[in-house]
C-alpha positions as CSV (number, residue, x, y, z in Angstrom):
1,X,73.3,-25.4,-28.7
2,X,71.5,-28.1,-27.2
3,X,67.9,-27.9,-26.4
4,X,67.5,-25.5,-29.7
5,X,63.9,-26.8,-30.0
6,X,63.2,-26.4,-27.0
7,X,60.9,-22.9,-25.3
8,X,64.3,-20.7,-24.0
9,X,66.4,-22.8,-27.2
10,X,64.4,-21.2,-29.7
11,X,64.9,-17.7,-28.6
12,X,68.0,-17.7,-27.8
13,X,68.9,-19.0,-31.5
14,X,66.7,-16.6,-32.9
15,X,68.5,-13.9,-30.6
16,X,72.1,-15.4,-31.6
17,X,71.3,-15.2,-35.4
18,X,69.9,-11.5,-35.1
19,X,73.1,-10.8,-33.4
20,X,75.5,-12.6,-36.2
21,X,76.4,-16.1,-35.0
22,X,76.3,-19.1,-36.5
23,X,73.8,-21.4,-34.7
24,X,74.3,-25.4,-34.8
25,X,71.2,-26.2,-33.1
26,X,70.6,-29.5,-31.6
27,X,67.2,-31.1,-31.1
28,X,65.6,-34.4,-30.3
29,X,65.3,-34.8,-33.9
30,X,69.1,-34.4,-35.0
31,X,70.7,-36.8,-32.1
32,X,69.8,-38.9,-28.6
33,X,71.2,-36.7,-26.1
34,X,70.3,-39.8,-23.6
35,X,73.0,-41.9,-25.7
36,X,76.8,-40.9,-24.5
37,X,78.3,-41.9,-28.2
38,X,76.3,-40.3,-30.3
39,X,75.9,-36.5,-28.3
40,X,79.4,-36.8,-28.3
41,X,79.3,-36.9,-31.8
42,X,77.2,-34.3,-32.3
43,X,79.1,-31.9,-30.3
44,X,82.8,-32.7,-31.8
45,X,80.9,-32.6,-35.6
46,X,79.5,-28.7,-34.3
47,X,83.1,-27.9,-33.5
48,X,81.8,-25.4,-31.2
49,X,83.3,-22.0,-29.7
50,X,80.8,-21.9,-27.7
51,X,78.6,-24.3,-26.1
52,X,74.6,-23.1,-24.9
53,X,73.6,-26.7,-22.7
54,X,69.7,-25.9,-22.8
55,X,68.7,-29.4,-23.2
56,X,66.2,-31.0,-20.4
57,X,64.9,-34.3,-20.2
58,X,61.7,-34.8,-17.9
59,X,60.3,-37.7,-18.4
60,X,60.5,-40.0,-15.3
61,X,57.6,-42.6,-15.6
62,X,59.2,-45.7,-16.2
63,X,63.3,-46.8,-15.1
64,X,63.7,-46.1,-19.3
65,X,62.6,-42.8,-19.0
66,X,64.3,-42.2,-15.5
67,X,67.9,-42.9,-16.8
68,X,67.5,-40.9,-20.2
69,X,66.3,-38.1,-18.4
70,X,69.4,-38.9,-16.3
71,X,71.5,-38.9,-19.2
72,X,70.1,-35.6,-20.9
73,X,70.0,-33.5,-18.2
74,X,73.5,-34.5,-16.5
75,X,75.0,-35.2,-20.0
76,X,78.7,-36.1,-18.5
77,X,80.3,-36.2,-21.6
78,X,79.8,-33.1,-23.1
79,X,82.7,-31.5,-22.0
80,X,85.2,-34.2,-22.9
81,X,83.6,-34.1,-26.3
82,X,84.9,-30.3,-26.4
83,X,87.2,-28.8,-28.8
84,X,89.8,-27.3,-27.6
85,X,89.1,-24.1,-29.4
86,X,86.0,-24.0,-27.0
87,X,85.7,-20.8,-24.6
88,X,82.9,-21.4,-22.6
89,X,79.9,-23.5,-21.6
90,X,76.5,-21.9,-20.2
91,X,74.3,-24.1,-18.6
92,X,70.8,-23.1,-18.1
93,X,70.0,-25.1,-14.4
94,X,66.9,-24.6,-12.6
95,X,65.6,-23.5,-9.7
96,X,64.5,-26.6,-8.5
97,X,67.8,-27.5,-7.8
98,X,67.5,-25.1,-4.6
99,X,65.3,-26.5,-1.2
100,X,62.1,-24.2,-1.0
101,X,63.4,-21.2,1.6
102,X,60.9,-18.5,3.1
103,X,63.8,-15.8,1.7
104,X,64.9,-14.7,-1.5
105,X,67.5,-17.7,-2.5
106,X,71.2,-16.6,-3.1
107,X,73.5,-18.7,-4.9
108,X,75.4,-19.8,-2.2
109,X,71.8,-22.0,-0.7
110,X,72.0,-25.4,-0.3
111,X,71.4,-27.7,-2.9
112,X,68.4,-29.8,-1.5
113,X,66.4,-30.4,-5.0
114,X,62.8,-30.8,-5.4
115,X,61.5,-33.4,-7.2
116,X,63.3,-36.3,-9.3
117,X,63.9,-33.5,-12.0
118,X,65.8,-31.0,-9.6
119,X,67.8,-33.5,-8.7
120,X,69.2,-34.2,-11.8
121,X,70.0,-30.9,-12.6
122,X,71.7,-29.7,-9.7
123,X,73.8,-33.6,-10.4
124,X,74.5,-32.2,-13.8
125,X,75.7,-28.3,-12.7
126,X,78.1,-29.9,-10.5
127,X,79.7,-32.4,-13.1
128,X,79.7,-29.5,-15.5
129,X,81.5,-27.2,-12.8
130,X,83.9,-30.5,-12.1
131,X,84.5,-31.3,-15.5
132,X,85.2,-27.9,-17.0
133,X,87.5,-27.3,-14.4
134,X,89.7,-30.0,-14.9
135,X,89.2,-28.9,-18.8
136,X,90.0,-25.4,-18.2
137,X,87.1,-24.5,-20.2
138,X,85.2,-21.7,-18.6
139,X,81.1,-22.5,-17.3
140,X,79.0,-20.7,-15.9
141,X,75.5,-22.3,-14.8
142,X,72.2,-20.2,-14.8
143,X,69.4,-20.9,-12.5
144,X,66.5,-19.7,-14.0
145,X,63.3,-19.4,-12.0
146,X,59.6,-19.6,-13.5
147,X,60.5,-18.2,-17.3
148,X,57.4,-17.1,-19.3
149,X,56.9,-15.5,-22.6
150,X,55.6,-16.3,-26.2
151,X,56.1,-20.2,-27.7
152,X,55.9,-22.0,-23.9
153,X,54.7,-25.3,-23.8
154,X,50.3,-24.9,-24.2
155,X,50.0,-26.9,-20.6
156,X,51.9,-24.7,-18.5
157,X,49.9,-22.0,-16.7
158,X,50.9,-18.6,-18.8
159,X,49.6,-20.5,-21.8
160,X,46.9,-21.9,-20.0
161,X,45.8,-18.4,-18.8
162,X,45.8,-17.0,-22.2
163,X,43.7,-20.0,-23.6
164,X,41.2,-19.4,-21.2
165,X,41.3,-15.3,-22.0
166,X,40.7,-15.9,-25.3
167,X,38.1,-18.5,-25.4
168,X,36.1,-17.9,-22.5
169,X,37.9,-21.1,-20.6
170,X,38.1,-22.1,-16.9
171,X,41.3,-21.8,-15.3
172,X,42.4,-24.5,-12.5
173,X,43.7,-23.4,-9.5
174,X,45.8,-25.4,-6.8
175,X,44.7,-25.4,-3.8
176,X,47.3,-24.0,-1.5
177,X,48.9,-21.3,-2.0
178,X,51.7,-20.8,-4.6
179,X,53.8,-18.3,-5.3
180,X,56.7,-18.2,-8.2
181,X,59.2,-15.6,-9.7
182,X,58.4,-15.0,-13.1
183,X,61.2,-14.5,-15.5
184,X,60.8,-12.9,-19.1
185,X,62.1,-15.1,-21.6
186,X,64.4,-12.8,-23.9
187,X,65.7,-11.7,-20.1
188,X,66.7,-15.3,-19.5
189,X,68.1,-15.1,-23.3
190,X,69.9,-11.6,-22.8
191,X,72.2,-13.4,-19.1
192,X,72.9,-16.6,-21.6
193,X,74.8,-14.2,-24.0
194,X,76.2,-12.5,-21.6
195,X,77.6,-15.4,-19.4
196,X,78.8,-16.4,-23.2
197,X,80.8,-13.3,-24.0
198,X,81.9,-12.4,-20.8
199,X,85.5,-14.1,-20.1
200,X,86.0,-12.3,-17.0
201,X,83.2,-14.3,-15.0
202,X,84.9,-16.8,-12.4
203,X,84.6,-20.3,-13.9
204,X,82.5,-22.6,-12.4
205,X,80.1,-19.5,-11.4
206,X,76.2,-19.8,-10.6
207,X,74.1,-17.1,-11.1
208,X,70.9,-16.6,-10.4
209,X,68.2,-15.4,-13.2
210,X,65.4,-14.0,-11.7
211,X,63.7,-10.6,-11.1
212,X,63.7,-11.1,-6.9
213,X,59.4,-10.6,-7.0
214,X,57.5,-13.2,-6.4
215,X,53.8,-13.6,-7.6
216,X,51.0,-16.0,-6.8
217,X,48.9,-17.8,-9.4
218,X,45.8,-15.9,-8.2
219,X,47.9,-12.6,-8.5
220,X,48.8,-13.7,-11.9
221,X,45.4,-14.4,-13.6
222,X,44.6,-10.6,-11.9
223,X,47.4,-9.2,-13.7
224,X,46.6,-11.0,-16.7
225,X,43.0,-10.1,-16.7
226,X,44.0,-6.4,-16.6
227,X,46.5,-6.6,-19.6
228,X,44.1,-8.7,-21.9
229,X,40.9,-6.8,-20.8
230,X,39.0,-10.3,-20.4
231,X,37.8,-11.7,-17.5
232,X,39.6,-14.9,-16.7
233,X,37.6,-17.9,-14.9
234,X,39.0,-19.8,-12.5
235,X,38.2,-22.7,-10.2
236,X,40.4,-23.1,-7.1
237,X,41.2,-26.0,-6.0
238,X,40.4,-28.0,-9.2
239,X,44.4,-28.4,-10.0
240,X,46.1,-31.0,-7.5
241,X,48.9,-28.9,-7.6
242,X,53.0,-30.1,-8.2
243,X,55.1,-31.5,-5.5
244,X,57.5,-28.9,-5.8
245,X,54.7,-25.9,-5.2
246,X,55.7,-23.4,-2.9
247,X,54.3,-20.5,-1.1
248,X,57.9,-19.0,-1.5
249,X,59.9,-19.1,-4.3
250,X,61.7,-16.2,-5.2
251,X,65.8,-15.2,-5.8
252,X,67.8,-12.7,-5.4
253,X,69.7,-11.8,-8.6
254,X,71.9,-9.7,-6.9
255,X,75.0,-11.7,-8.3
256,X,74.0,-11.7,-12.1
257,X,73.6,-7.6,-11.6
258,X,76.9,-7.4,-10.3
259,X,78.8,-10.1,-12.5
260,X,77.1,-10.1,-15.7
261,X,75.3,-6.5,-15.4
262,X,72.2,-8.2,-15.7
263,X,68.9,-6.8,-14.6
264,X,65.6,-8.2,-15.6
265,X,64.0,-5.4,-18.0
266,X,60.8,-6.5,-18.5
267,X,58.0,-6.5,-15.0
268,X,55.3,-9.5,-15.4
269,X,52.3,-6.9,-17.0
270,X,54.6,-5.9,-19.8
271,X,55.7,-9.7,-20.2
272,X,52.4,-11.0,-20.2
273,X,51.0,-7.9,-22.8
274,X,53.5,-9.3,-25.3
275,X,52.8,-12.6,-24.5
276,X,49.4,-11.7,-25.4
277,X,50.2,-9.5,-28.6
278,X,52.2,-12.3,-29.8
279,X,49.4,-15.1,-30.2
């Protein structure tokens, strides 16, 4: 797995080692996904069965950090550095890799990326789709939308909420509006282990994680005050927002239900309780 120490990475190894697999778990600190040699490396030593690709580069300040985050998140030679005992490759994309739409977004949307870091995900699902193919190793990419849950990175705004719940903090708000569908993170874990295990999906497929409900940020901070029982301050207009903010941003998972089986199982107020429960 690459990307194990990352937010989703971590509980989907803890999810894969509750469930009886063995785990090799790539992080920044074992090898330089950015460096084609030695993430090669790494993947022949793991001799995988099968391959979680959960790594994500984002940095994009300087050309260096441009063209690693390049390298990480397209990471061209991971599928020449299979074995050939490998079964499958699941590929958690984004949703950035979609053009904002005022509909729910189907798989079959253009790809019109926002933001340097879309971009190169949608550049890597397609090498991965190309690649495997001519492998005949079976992928399947997952375009997860806004996923949430305990152990996210403290800046981004579930995190951010709960801070300010429990200490009495200020929460800044973007000025326009903006609207995301949030995705439970042990949801997002359950469709990577099912895309895993299930060798009847069509290779090459993209699927869609998502619950098809959108929320705004003020909506949110409601919902959270209600499940924490604090009041929440907040101070619209104080955040300058992100380039890829949209009023509409929401999928339809229709495909994963009928593919994988999938449903999301776990509504935003529930997700954000445990959230909360957990610390």
């Amino acid at each position: 797995m690459t990307g194990a120490g990352g937010f989703v990475g971590r509980h989907l190894a803890e999810r894969l080692e509750r469930d009886g697999w063995h785990v090799t778990g790539l992080t920044r600190r074992d090898v330089d996904l950015a460096d084609p040699v030695a993430g090669a490396a790494a993947v022949r030593d793991a001799d995988p069965d099968v391959v979680f690709a959960l790594a994500a580069g984002r940095s994009r300040a300087t050309p260096a950090e441009r063209a690693a985050t390049t390298a990480v998140n397209t990471s061209p030679w991971l599928v020449d550095a299979l074995p050939d005992r490998c079964r499958a490759v699941v590929r958690l994309g984004s949703s950035t890799e979609y053009a904002a739409a005022a509909h729910p977004l189907t798989e079959d949307a253009a790809l019109e990326p926002r933001g340097f870091f879309g971009a190169t995900k949608a550049a890597g699902s397609l090498l991965l789709q190309a690649t495997a193919a001519e492998r005949g190793v079976r992928a399947a990419v997952l375009r997860a939308f806004q996923v949430y849950g305990p152990g996210d990175h403290p800046t981004r705004l579930v995190p951010v909420v709960m801070a300010a719940a429990r200490t009495g903090g200020t929460v800044a708000l973007p000025a326009r509006l903006s609207r995301r569908d949030w995705v439970w993170v042990g949801d997002v874990v359950d469709a990577c282990v099912r895309a895993a295990v299930d060798d009847g999906l069509p290779p090459g497929v993209v699927l869609n994680i998502g619950t098809g409900v959108q929320t705004s940020t003020e909506e949110l901070v409601a919902t959270a005050e209600r499940v924490t029982g604090r009041p929440i301050a907040t101070a619209p207009g104080a955040h300058p927002g992100r380039g890829w903010d949209t009023a509409d941003w929401v999928c339809d998972p229709a495909r994963a239900r009928r593919l994988l089986g999938w449903t999301p199982t776990v509504d935003l107020a529930d997700g954000l309780a445990r959230t909360w429960a957990a610390g």
